[in-house]
N, C-alpha and C positions, 0 to 999 in steps of 0.2 A: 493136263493136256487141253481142256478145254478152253482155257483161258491163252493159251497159244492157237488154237487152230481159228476159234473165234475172233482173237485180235488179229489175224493174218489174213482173215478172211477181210476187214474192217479194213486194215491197212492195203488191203490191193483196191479197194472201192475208192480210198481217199488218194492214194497214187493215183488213181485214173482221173479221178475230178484235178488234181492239182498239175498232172505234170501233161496233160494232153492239150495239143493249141486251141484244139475246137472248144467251144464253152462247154462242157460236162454239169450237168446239171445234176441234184440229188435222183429226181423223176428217173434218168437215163441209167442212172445207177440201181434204182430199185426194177426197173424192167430188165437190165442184162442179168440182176443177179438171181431172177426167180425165174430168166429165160435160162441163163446157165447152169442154176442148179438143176433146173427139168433136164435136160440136156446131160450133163454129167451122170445124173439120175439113171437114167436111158442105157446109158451106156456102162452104167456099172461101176464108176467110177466117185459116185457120194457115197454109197454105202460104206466101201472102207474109212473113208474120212471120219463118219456120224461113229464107226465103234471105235476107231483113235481117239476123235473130240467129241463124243456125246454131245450136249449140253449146246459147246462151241460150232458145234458144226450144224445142230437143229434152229438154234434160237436165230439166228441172223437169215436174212430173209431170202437167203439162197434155201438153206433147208424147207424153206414151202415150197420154193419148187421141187427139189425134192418131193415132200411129201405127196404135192400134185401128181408128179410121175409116178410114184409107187403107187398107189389107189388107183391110177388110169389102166397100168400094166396088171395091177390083179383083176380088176376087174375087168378087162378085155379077155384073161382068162379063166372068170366065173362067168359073164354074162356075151361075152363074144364080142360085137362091133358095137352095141349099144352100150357097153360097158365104157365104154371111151369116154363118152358124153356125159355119164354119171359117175364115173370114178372118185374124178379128182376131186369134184362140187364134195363129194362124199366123204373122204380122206376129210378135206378140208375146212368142213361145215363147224366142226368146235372150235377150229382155233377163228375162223371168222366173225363167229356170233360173241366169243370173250372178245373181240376187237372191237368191236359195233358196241358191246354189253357197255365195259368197259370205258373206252371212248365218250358214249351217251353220262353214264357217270362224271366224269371228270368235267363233263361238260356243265353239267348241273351243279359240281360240287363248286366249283373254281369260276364260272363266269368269264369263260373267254370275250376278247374285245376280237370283234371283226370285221 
């Protein structure tokens, strides 16, 4: 199942780049889909998705939003309105720092041209 809900997730991004007349760009695509996964988050509606598609449903970059939202909503209720502000940063702080970690590696290993 993962591998469907994640290719389906993959193929609504790529329908929208291809088949809308405005130019759609990747950028446009990564802000709706970490705007929409907070959102669906929010409302109750990713949770069921991530225990259908695990994997599929976490790894593509709607699931950060996701993850964003879940850390803000608990933390708003451990810490109250300050909790907003620190949630999501906090939810989100390991998979940020493997990207930056990560990223700096491949940078060093590989020699990008730019």
């Amino acid at each position: 199942m993962a591998f469907i809900i994640g290719g389906l997730i993959c193929l609504v991004g790529q329908l929208i780049m291809d088949l809308t007349p405005y130019k759609v760009t990747p950028a446009h695509i990564l802000v709706g889909f970490v705007t929409g996964g907070a959102i669906l988050s929010a409302l109750g509606l990713y949770g069921p998705l991530v225990k259908i598609g695990g994997a599929g449903a976490t790894i593509p970059i709607s699931g950060f939003g996701h993850n964003l939202a879940q850390g803000t909503l608990e933390a708003v209720q451990a810490k109250g309105l300050l909790g907003a502000f620190s949630g999501g940063v906090t939810t989100g702080a390991v998979g940020i720092a493997a990207a930056v970690i990560f990223g700096f590696c491949m940078a060093v290993l590989f020699n990008p041209r730019g």
